[in-house]
C-alpha positions as CSV (number, residue, x, y, z in Angstrom):
1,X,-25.0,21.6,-73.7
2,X,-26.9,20.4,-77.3
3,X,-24.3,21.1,-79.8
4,X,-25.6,20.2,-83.4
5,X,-22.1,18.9,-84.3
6,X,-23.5,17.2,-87.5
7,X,-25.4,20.0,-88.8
8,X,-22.5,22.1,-88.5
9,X,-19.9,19.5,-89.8
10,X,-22.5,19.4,-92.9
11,X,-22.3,22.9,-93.5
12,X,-18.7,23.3,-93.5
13,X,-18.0,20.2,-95.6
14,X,-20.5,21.4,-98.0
15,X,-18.3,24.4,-98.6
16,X,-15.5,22.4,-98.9
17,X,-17.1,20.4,-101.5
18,X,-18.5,24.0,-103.1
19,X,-14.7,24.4,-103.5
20,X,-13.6,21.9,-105.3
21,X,-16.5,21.5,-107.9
22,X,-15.9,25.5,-108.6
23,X,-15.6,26.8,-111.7
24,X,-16.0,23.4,-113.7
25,X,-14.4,21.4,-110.9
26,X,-11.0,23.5,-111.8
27,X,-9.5,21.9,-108.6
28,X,-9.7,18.4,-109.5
29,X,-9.2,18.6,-113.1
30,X,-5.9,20.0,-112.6
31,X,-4.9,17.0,-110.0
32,X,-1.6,15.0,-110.8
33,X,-1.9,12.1,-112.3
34,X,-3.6,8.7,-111.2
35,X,0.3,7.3,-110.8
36,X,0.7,10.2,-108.6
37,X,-2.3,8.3,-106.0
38,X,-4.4,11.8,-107.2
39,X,-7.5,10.2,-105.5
40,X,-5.8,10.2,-102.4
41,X,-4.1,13.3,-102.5
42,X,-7.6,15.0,-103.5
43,X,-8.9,13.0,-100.5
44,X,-6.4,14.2,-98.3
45,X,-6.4,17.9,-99.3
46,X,-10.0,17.9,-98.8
47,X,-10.0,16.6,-95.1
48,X,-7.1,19.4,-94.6
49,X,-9.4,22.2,-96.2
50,X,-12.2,21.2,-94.1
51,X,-10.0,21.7,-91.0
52,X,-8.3,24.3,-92.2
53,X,-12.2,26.3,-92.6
54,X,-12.6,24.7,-88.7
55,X,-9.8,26.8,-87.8
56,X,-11.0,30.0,-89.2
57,X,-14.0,29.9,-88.2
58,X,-13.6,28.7,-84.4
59,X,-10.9,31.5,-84.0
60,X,-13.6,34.0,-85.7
61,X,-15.9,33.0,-83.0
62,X,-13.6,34.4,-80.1
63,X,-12.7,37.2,-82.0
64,X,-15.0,40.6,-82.5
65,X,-16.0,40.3,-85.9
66,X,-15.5,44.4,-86.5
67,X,-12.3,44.6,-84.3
68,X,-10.1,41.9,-86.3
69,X,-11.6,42.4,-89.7
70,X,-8.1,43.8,-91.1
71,X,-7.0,40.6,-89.7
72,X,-8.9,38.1,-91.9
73,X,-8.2,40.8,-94.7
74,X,-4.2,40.5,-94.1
75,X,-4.8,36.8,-93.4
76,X,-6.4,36.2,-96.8
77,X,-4.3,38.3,-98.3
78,X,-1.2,36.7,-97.5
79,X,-2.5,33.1,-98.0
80,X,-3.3,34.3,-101.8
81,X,0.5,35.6,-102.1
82,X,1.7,32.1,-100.9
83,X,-0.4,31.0,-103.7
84,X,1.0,33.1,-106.3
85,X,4.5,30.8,-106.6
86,X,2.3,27.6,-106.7
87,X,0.1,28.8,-109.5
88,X,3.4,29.5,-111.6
89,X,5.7,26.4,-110.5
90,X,2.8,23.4,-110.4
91,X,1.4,24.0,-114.2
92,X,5.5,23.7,-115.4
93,X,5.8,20.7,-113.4
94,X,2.8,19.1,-114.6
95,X,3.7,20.1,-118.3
96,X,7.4,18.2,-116.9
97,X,6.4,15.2,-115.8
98,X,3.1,14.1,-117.5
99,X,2.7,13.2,-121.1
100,X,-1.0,12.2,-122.5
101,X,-1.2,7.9,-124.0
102,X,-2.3,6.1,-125.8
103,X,-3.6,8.6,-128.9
104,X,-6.7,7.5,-129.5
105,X,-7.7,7.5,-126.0
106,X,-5.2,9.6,-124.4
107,X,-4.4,9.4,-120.4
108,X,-2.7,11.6,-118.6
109,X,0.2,9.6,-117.1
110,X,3.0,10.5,-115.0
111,X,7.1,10.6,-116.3
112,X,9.9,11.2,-115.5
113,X,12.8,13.6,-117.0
114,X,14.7,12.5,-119.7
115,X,17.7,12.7,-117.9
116,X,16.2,9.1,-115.8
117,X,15.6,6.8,-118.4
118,X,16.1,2.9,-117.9
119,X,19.3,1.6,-119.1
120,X,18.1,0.0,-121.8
121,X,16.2,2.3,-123.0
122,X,19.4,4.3,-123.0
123,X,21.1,1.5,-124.8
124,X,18.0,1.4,-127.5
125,X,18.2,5.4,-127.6
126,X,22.1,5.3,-128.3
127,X,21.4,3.9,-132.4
128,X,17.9,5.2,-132.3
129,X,18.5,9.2,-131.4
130,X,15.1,10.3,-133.0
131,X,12.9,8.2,-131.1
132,X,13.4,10.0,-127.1
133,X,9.5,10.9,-127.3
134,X,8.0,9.0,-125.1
135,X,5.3,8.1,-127.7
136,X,7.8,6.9,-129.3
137,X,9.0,4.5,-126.6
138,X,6.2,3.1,-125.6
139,X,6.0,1.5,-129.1
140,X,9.3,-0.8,-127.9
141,X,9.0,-0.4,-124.2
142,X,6.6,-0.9,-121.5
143,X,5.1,2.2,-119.9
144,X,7.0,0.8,-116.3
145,X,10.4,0.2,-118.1
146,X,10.5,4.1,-119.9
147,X,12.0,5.7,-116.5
148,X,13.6,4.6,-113.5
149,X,11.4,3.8,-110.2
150,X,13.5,6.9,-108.6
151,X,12.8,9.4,-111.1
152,X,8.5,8.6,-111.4
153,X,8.8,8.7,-107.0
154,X,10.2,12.2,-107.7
155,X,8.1,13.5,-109.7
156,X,4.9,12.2,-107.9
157,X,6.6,13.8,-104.7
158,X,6.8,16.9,-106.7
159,X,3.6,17.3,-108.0
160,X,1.8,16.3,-105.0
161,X,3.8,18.9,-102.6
162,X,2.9,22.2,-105.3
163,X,-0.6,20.9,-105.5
164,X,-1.4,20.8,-101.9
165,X,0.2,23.8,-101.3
166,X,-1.9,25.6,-104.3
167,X,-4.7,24.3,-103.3
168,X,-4.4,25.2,-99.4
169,X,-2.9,28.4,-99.9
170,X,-6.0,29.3,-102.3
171,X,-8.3,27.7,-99.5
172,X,-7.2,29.3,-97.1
173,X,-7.1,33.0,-99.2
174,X,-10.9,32.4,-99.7
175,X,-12.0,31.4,-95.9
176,X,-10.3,34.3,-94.5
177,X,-11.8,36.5,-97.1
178,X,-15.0,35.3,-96.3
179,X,-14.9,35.2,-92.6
180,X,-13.6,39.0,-93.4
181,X,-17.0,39.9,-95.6
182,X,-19.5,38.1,-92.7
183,X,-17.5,40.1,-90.2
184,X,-18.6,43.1,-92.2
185,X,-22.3,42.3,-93.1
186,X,-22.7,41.4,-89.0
187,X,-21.4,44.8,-88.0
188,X,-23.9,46.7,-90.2
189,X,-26.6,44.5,-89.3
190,X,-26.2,45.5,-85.4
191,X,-25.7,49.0,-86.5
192,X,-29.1,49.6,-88.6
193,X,-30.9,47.5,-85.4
194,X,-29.6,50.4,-82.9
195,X,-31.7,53.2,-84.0
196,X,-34.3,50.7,-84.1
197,X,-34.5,49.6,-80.5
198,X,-33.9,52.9,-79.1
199,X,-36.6,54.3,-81.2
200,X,-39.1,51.5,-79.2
201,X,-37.8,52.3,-75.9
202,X,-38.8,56.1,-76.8
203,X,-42.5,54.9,-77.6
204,X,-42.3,52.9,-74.1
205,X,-41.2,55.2,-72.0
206,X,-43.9,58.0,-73.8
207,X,-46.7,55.1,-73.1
208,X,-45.8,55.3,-69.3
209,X,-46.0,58.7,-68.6
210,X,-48.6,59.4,-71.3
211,X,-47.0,62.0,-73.1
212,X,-45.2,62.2,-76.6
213,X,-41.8,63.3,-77.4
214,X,-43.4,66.1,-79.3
215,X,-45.3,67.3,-75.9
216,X,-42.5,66.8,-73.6
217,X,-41.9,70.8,-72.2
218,X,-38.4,71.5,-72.6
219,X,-36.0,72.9,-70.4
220,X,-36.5,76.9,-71.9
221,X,-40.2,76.0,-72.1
222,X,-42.7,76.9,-69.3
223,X,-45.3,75.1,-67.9
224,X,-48.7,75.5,-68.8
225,X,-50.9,76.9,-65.3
């Protein structure tokens, strides 16, 4: 059997990549920092989209479009609650652990809290109070010597969990809704092509006996001697 694996793998990667370029690339732009290996992670999610839109649609293919409609509908529906947390927890963690350097061309960079600094910039904090911004810092410090290597891992982990599961749960809201709308537009496509194909069997089956519908006698009608 000729399966035309790549044209379909193009397709569905295409709406993948439809995805994340979205309203201004909203996806990407609001990926954790570079620290946080955001190319990766963007990578990653992207592949797990794609097979998560595999899913959907293989399932929709052994399933009656009409008969489990409600089910994409509840499916999407729930994926977008799943979403709701993430929407609310990942833009407070990124405001928690990234801070913009240097000022004239800022970076988005990845901390930690300020609960995990280095010891001596505890030490240099202990006479200097007023200077805990990290802006501040990084005026006497290295950017690697701000906050301990356990606190940045934490934060990364952080970040990168809520992303991916914003970003999958809002995937995963939109391919069910979708599947749920083509389900829809299939069904009312069969159903205006019904009247349509019986109306040409009519017109056959008049050709072969060579009457019309109109001159068909009925039942309370006699025939003509």
């Amino acid at each position: 059997m000729n399966r035309d694996y790549k044209g379909l793998l193009v397709s569905f990667v295409e709406i993948v990549v439809f995805l994340f370029a979205a309203f201004g690339g909203f996806l990407k732009s609001i990926a954790p920092p570079e620290q946080s290996r955001a190319p990766y992670i963007v990578g990653i999610l992207s592949f797990l989209a794609l097979i998560a839109l595999l899913i959907v649609s293989a399932v929709a293919r052994s399933a009656p479009g009409e008969r489990y409609r409600r089910g994409w509908i509840f499916a999407g529906v729930l994926a977008f609650v799943a979403a709701l947390p993430a929407s609310f927890l990942y833009p407070q963690a990124l405001a928690q652990h990234t801070w913009w350097y240097p000022p004239d061309k800022a970076v988005q960079r990845l901390r930690g809290l300020d609960t995990n600094f280095t010891q001596p910039v505890k030490d240099f904090l202990k006479s200097n109070p007023q200077e805990s911004a990290p802006e501040r810092l990084a005026r006497n410090f290295e950017l690697d010597q701000i906050w301990t290597q356990q606190s940045m891992d934490r934060a990364a982990s952080k970040l990168t969990a809520l992303y991916a599961w914003l970003v999958l749960s809002l995937a995963t809201a939109v391919f069910c809704l979708l599947e749920a709308n083509s389900s829809a537009s299939r069904s009312l496509a069969q159903t205006s092509q019904t009247p349509s194909t019986d109306s040409t069997e009519d017109k056959a089956a008049s050709c072969n006996t060579g009457q019309t519908p109109a001159d068909s006698p009925g039942p309370d009608t006699p025939a003509e001697s």
